[in-house]
C-alpha positions in Angstrom: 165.6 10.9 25.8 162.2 9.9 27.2 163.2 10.6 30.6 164.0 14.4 29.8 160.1 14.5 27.9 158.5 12.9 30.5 160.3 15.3 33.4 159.9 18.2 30.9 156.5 17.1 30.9 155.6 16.8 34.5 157.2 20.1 35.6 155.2 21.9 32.6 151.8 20.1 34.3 152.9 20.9 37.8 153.4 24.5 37.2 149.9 24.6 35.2 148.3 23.0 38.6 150.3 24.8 41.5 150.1 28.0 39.9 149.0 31.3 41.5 145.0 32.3 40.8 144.6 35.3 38.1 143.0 38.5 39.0 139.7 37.5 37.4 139.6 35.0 40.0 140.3 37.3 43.0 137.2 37.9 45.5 135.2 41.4 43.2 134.2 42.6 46.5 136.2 46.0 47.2 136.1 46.9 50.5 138.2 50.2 49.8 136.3 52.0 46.9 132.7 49.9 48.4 131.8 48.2 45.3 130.6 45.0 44.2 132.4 44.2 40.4 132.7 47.7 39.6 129.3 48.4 41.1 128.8 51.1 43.9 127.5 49.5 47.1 124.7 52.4 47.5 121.8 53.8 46.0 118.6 52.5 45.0 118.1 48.8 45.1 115.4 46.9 44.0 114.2 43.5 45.4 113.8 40.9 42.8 113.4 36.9 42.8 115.9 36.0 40.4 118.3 37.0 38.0 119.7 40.1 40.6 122.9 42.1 40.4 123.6 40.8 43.8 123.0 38.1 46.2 123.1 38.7 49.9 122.7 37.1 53.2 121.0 39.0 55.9 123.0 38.0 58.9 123.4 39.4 62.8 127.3 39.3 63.0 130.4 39.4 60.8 129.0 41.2 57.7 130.4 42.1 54.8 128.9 45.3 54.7 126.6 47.0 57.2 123.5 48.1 55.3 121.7 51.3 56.3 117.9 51.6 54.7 117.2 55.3 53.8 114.2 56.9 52.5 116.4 59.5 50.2 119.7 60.4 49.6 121.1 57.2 49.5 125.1 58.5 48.6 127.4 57.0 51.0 128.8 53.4 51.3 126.4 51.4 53.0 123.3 52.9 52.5 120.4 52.0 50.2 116.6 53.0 49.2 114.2 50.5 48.2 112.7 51.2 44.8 110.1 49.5 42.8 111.6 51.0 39.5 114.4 52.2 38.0 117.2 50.8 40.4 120.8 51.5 40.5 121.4 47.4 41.1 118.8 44.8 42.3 119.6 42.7 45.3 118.2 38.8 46.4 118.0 37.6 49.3 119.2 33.9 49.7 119.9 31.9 53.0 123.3 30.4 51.1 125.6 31.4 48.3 125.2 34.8 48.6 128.1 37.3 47.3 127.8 39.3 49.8 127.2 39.2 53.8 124.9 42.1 55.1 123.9 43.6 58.3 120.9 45.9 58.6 121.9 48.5 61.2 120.6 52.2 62.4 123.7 54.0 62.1 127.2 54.1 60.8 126.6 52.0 57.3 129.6 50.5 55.2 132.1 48.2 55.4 133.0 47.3 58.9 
């Protein structure tokens, strides 16, 4: 009889610690619709110190999303106007951590 609770047991644990990850643990970056947890991946952004909407990493190769600035119209994926008020998200800049991997580029902006 203890064998069987002890077994039962173990395969209950098992299961609990070899099980597949939930969807609120899947990566909330979404390359197809170009958000960031729901959040569009354009518009106006403002800088801020702490506490932002978004973290990113300015890096040279392999971003996550190639980051046009614009001085208007910021509507497509990819591109963004700096604001000092009323942002559509605000973005930090850290060197580790960051949600997001961006690349500053001339042309062609979005996810590569």
């Amino acid at each position: 009889m203890r064998f069987k609770l002890w077994f039962g047991l173990a395969i209950v644990v098992s299961s609990i610690a070899f099980s597949q990850p939930t969807s609120s643990h899947e990566n909330p970056f979404d390359r197809e619709n170009c958000t960031y947890k729901g959040r569009p991946l354009y518009g106006k952004v403002q800088k801020v110190e702490r506490f932002a909407d978004l973290k990113v990493q300015v890096v040279t190769a392999f971003p996550d999303l190639k980051v046009q600035q614009v001085n208007a119209f910021p509507d497509r994926c990819g591109q963004w106007q700096w604001v000092d008020a009323f942002p559509d998200f605000t973005a930090q800049t850290v060197e580790a951590f960051a949600d997001l991997k961006i690349q500053y580029v001339n042309a062609f902006p979005g996810v590569p």
